[in-house]
KOLFI-154504 format. One record per residue (C-alpha): x, y, z negated; residue number from 0. Coordinates in Angstrom, 2 decimals, decimal comma, padded with zeros to 5 digits. Layout:
+---------+---------+---------+-----+
!      px !      py !      pz ! num !
+---------+---------+---------+-----+
!       X !       Y !       Z ! NUM !
...
+---------+---------+---------+-----+
% end
This chain:
+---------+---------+---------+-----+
!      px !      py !      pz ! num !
+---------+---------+---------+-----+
!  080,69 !  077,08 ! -105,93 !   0 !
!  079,37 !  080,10 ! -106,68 !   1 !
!  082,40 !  082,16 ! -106,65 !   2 !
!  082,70 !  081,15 ! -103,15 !   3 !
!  078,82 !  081,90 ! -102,33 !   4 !
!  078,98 !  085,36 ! -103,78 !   5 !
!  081,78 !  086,21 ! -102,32 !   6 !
!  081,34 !  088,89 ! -099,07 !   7 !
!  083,64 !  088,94 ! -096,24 !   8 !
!  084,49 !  091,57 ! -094,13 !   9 !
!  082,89 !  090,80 ! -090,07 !  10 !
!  085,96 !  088,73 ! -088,45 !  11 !
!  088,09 !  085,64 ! -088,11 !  12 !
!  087,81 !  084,13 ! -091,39 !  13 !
!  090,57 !  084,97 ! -094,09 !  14 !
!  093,93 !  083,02 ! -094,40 !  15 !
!  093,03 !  079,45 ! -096,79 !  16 !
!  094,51 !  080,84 ! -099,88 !  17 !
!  092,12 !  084,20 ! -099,63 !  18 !
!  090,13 !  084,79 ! -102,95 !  19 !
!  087,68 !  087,03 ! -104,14 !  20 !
!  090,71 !  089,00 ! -105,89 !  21 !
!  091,94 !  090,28 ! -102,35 !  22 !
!  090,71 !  093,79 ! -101,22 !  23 !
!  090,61 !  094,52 ! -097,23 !  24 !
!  092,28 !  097,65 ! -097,07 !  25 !
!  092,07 !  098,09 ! -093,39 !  26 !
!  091,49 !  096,15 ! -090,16 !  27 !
!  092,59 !  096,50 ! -087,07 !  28 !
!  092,57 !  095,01 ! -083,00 !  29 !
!  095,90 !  092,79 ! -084,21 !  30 !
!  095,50 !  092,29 ! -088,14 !  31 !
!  093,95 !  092,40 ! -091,34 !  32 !
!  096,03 !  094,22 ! -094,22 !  33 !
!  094,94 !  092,77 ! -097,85 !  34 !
!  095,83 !  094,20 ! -100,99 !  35 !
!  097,05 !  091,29 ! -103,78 !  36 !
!  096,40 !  092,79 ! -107,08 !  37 !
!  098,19 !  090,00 ! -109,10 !  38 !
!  100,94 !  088,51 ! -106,55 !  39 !
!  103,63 !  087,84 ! -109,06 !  40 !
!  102,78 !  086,32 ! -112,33 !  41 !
!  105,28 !  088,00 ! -115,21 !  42 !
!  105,70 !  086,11 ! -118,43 !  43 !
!  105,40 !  087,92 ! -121,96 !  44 !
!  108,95 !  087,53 ! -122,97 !  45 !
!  110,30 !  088,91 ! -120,00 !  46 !
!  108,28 !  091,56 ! -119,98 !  47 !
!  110,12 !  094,74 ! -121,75 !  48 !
!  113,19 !  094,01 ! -120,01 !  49 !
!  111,58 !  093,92 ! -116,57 !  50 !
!  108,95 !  097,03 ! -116,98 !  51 !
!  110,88 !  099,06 ! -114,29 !  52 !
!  109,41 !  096,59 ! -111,71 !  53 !
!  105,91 !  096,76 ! -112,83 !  54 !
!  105,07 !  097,93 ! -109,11 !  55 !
!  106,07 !  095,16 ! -108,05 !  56 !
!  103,26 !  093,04 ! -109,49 !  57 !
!  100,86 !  093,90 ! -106,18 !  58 !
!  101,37 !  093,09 ! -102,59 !  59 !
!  100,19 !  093,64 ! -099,11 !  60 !
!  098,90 !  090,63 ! -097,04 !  61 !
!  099,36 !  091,68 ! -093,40 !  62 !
!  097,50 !  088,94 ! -091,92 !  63 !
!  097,59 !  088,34 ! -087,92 !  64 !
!  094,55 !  086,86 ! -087,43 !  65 !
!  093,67 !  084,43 ! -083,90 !  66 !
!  092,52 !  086,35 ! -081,25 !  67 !
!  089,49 !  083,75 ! -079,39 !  68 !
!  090,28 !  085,72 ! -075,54 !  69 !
!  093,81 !  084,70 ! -075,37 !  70 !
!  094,79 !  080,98 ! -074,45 !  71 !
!  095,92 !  079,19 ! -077,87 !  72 !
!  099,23 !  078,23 ! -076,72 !  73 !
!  100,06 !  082,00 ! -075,56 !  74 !
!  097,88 !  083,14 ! -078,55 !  75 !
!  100,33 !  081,21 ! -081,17 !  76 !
!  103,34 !  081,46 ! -079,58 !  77 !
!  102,52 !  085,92 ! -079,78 !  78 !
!  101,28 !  086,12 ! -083,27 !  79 !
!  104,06 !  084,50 ! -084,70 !  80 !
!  106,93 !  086,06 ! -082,39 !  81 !
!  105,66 !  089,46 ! -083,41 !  82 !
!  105,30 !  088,18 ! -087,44 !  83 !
!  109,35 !  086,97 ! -087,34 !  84 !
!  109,87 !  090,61 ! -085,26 !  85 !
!  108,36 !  092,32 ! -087,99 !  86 !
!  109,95 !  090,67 ! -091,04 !  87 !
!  113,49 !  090,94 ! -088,82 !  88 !
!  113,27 !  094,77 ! -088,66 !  89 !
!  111,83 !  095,20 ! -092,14 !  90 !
!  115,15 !  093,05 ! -093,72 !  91 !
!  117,72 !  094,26 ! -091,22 !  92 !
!  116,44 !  098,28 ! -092,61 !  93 !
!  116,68 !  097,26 ! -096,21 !  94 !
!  120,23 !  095,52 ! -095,63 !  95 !
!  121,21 !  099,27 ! -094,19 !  96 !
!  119,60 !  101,26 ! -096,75 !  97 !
!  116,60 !  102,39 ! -094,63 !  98 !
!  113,61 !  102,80 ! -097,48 !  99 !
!  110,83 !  100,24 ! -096,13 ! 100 !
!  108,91 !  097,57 ! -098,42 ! 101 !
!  110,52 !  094,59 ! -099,13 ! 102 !
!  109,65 !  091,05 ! -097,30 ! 103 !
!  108,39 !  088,92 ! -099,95 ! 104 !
!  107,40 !  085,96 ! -097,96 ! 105 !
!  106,38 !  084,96 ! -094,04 ! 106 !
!  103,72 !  082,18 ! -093,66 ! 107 !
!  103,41 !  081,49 ! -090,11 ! 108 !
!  100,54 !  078,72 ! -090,40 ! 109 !
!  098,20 !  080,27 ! -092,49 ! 110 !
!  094,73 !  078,32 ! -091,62 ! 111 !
!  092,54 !  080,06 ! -089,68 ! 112 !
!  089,48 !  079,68 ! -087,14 ! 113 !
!  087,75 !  076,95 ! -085,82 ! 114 !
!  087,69 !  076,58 ! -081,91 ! 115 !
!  086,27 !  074,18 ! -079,48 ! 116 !
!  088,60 !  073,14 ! -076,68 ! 117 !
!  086,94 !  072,54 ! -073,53 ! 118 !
!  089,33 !  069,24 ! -072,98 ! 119 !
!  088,89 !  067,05 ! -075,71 ! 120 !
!  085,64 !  069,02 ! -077,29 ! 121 !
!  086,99 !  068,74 ! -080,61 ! 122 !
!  087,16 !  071,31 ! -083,03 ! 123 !
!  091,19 !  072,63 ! -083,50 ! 124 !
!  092,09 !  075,30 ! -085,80 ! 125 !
!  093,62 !  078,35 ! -084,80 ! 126 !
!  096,42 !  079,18 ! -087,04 ! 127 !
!  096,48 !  083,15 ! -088,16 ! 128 !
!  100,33 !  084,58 ! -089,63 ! 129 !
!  100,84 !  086,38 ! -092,83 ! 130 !
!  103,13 !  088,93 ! -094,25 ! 131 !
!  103,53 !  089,29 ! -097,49 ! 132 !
!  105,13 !  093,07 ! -098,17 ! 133 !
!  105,52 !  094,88 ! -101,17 ! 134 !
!  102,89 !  097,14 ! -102,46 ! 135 !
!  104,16 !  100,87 ! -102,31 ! 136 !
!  102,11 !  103,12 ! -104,60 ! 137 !
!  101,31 !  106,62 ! -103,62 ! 138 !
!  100,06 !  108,58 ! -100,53 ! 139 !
!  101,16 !  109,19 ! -097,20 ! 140 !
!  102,36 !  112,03 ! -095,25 ! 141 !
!  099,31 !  112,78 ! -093,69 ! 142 !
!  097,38 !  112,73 ! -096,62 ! 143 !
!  099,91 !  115,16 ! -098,20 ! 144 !
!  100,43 !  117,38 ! -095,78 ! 145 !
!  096,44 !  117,93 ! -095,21 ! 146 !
!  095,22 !  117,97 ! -099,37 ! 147 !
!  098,16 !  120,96 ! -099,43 ! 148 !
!  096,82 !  122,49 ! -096,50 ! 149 !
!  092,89 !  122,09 ! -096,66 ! 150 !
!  093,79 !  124,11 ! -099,94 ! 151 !
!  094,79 !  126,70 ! -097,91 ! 152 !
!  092,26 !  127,23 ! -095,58 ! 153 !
!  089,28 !  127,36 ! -097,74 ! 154 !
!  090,92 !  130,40 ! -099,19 ! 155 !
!  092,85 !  131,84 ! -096,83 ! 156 !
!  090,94 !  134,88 ! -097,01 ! 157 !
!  093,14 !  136,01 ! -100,04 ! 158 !
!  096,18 !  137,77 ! -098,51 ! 159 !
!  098,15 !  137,22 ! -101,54 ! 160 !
!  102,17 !  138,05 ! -101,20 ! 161 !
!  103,40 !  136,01 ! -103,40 ! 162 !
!  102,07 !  132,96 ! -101,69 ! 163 !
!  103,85 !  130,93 ! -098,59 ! 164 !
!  101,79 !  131,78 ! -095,77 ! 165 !
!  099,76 !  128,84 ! -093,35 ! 166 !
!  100,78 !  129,31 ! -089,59 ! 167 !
!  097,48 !  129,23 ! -087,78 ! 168 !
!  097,29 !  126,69 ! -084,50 ! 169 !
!  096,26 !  127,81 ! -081,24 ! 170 !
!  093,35 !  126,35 ! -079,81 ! 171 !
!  093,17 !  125,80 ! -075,83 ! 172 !
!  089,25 !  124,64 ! -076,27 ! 173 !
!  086,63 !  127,06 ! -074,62 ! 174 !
!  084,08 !  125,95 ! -077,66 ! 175 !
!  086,08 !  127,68 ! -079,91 ! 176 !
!  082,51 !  129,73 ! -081,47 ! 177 !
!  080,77 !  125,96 ! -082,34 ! 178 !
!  080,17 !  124,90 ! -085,66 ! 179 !
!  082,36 !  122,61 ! -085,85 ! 180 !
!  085,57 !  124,10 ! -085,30 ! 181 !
!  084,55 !  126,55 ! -087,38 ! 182 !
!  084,33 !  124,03 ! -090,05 ! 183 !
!  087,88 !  123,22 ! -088,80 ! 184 !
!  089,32 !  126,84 ! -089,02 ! 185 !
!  088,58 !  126,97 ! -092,56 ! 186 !
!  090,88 !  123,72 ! -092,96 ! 187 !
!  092,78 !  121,07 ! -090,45 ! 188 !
!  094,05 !  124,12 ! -088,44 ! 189 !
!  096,14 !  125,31 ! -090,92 ! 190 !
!  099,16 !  124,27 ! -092,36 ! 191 !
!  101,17 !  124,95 ! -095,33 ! 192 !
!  104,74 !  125,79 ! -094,65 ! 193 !
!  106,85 !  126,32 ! -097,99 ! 194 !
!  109,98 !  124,90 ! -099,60 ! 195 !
!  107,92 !  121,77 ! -100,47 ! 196 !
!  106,51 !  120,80 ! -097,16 ! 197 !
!  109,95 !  121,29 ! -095,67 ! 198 !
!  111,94 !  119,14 ! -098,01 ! 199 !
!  109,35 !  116,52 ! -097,08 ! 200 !
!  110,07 !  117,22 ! -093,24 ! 201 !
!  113,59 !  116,77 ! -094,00 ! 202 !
!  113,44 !  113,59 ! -095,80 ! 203 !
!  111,53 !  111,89 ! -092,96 ! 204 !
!  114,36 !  113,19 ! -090,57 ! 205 !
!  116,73 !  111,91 ! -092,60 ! 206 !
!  114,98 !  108,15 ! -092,87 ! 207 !
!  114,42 !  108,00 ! -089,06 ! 208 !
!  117,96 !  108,56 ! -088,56 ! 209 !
!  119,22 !  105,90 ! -091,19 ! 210 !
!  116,58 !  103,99 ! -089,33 ! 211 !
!  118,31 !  104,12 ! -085,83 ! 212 !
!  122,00 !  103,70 ! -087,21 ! 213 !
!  121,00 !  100,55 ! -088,37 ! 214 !
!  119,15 !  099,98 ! -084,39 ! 215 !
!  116,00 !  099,69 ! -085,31 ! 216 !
!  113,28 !  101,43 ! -083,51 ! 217 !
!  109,90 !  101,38 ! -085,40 ! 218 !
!  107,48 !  102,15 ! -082,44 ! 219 !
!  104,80 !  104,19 ! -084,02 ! 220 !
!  106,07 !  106,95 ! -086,08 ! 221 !
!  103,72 !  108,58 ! -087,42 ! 222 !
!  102,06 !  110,44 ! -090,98 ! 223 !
!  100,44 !  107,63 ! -091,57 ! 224 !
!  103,12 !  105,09 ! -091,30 ! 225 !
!  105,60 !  107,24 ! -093,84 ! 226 !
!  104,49 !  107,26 ! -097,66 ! 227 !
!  105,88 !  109,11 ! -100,55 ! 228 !
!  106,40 !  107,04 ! -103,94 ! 229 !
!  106,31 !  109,88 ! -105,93 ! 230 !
!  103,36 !  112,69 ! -105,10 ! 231 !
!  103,18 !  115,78 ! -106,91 ! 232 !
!  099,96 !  115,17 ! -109,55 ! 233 !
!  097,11 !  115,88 ! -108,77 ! 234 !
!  096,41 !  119,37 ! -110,41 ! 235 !
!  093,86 !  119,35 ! -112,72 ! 236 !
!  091,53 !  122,54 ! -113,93 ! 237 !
!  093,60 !  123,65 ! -117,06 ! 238 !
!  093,35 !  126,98 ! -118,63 ! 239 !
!  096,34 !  126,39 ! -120,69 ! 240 !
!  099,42 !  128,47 ! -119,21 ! 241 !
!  102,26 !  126,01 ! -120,59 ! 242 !
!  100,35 !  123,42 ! -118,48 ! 243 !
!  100,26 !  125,51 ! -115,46 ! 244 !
!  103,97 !  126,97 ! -115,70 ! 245 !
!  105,08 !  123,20 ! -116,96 ! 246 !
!  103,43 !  122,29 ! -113,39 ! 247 !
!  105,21 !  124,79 ! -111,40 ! 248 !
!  108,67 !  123,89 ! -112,69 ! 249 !
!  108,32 !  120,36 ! -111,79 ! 250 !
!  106,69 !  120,62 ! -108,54 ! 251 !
!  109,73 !  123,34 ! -107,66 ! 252 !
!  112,35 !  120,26 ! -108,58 ! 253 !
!  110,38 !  118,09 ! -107,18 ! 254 !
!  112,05 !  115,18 ! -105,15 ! 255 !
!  110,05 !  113,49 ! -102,15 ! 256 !
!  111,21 !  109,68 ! -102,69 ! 257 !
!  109,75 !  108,44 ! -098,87 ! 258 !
!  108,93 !  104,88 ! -097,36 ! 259 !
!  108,37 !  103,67 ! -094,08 ! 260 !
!  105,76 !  101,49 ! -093,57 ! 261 !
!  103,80 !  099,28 ! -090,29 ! 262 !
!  106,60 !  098,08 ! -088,50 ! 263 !
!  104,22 !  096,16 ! -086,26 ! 264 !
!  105,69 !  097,53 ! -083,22 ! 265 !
!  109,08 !  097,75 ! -084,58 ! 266 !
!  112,21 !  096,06 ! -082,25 ! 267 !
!  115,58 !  095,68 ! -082,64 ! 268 !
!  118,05 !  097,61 ! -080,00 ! 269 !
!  121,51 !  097,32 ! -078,72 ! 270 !
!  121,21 !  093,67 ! -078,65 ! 271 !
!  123,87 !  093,03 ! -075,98 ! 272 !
!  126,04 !  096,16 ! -077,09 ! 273 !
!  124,48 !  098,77 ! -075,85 ! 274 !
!  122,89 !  101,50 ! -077,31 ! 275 !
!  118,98 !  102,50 ! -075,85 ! 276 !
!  119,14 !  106,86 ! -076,44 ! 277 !
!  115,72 !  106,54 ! -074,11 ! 278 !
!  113,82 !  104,17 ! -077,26 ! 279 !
!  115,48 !  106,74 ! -079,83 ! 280 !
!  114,07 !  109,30 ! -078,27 ! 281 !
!  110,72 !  108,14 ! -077,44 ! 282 !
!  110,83 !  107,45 ! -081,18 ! 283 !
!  111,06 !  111,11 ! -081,98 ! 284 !
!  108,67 !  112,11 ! -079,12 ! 285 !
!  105,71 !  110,28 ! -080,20 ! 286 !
!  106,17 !  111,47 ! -083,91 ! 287 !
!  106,56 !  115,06 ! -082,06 ! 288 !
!  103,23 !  114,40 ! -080,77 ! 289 !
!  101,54 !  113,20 ! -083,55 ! 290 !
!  102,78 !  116,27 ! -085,44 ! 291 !
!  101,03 !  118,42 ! -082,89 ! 292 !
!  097,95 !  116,00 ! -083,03 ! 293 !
!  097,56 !  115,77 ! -086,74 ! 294 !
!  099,13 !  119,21 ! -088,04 ! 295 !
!  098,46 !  121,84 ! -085,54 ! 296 !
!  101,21 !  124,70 ! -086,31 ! 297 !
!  103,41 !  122,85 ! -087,94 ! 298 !
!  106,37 !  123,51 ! -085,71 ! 299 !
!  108,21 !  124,54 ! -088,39 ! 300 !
!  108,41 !  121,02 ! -090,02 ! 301 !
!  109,23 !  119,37 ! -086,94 ! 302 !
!  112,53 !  121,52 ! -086,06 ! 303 !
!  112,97 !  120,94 ! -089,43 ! 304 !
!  112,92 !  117,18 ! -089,03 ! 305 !
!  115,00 !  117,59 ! -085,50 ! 306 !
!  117,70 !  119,29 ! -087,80 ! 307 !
!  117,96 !  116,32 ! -090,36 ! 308 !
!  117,99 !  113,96 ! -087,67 ! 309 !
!  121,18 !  115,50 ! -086,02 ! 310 !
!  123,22 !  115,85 ! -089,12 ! 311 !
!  122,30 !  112,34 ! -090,25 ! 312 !
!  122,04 !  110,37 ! -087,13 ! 313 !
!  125,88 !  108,67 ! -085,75 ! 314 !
!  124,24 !  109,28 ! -081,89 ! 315 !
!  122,10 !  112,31 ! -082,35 ! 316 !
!  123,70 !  114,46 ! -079,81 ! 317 !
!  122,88 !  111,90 ! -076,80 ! 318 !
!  119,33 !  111,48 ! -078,30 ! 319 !
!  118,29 !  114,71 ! -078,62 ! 320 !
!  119,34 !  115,21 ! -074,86 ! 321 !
!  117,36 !  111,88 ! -073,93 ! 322 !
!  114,44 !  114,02 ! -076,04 ! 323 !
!  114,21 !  117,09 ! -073,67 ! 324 !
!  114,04 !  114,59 ! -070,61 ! 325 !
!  111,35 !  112,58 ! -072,41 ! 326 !
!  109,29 !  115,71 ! -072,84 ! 327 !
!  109,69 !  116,80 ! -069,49 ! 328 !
!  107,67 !  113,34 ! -068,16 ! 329 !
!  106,05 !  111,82 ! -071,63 ! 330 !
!  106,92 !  108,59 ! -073,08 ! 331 !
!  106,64 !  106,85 ! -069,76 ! 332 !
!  109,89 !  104,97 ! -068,73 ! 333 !
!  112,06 !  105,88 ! -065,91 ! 334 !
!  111,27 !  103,97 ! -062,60 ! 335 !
!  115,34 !  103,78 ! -061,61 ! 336 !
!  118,17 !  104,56 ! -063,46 ! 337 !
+---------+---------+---------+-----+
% end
């Protein structure tokens, strides 16, 4: 066909059987393929006024686990589709405790996938890829927040204005501090915004990690990235007009961050025999400490911030905090006894 002959696909494992020239690869990784669905759920016409709040709804993510050719394709299968019904536990077991995280919309765990030759039989046995199918959170994520606000900032940070929240400028250890391109970087990824906006955000995600680990759920990777907001401030546009601009202001002073977690790929379940793990908890919160530092250099502001949501929302947040300061002391690396 010729749909099928003009149709370009991304340098890989082929794409799951039911793939079509609709999907859009919005990332790829070592482990899996994330596709964007732009017409997942079909809506009829006469439903259609009474359901218009779920519009959003229409889209969805394809998280595909593709076959990986090194491993051995018993250990390969049995792997991808452990860590696809991991996944898709976590995801269900945080929306059953209120933890904000897209919804599970359906698990195919024999999705197609590539053709392999074994070296016993010589025949040609396909290697069978797992799919996720997540809803489709508009918006942007942390990261990208937090830097658009701050980039802002740094360009013209020369103005020493009053009335403006002042960026807290990061240290930097690096002898090459005179090269080019950190001084492309001082004017903006060393600088970050800190106002009433930035931490009501850093509140929010303290808030969702500890809803997250009441319900035991550890999500593995915590980063910007992996958290979203629904409902970003617009975009400001280049108005003259002063009702705009003052119309702008209001709303972005009662402005509500509405936050998601997303990529629980190395998500787990804890406490399974009773007990409750303070050292995952805490390595949790150390890696996102990390990735804070990483990402948003001088932004220790938002993180205490965070660390003071996450002990007046958390049930255990006392004992996890104290795992914390141990886990700093020696990284995220476990304890050899005790």
């Amino acid at each position: 066909m010729t749909t099928e002959e003009s149709l370009v696909l991304p340098p890989g494992p082929p794409p799951p059987r039911y793939h079509n020239k609709n999907w859009k690869l919005i990332s790829q990784g070592a482990e899996a393929r994330v596709w964007l669905i732009p017409s997942f759920f079909s809506v009829s016409s006469t439903t259609t006024t009474t359901i218009s709040s779920s519009s959003h709804t229409e889209a969805a993510i394809c998280k595909e686990r593709f076959p990986k050719s090194y491993r051995h394709p018993a250990l390969d299968l049995t792997i991808t589709k452990s860590r696809t019904k991991s996944e898709a536990r976590c995801l269900v077991r945080c929306r059953r405790a209120g933890v904000h995280c897209p919804a599970v919309l359906s698990v195919d765990n024999n999705a197609g996938g590539q053709q392999l030759q074994t070296e016993s039989d010589g025949e040609n046995k396909v290697r069978e890829s797992s799919c996720l199918f997540l809803e489709y959170i508009r918006g942007c994520t942390v990261r990208e927040y937090i830097e658009s606000r701050s980039s802002t900032l740094g360009k013209d940070d020369d103005d020493d204005d009053d009335d403006e929240p002042k960026a807290k400028k990061a240290r930097l250890d690096n002898d090459d501090n005179d090269s080019p391109k950190n001084e492309k970087e001082r004017g903006t990824a060393i600088f970050t915004l800190i106002d009433k906006n930035a931490l009501h955000v850093a509140y929010e995600i303290g808030s969702l990690i500890a809803s997250m680990h009441n319900a035991n759920v550890i999500h593995g990777d915590l980063t910007t990235s992996n958290m979203m907001i629904r409902n970003p401030p617009s975009s400001s546009s280049d108005d003259t007009n002063t009702t705009n601009t003052t119309t702008k202001e209001e709303a972005e002073e009662d402005w509500k961050a509405q936050l998601v977690l997303i990529d629980f790929g190395l998500a787990g379940t804890i406490g399974a025999k009773g007990g409750v793990s303070h050292e995952e908890k805490a390595v949790d919160l150390y890696v996102l400490e990390r990735s804070f530092v990483s990402t948003h250099p001088g932004s220790d502001d938002l993180v205490s911030e965070i660390l003071r949501a996450y002990k007046s929302k958390c049930q255990k947040s006392d004992s996890v905090l104290q795992r914390l300061s141990q886990v700093r002391l020696r990284g995220r690396k476990r304890e050899c006894f005790g």
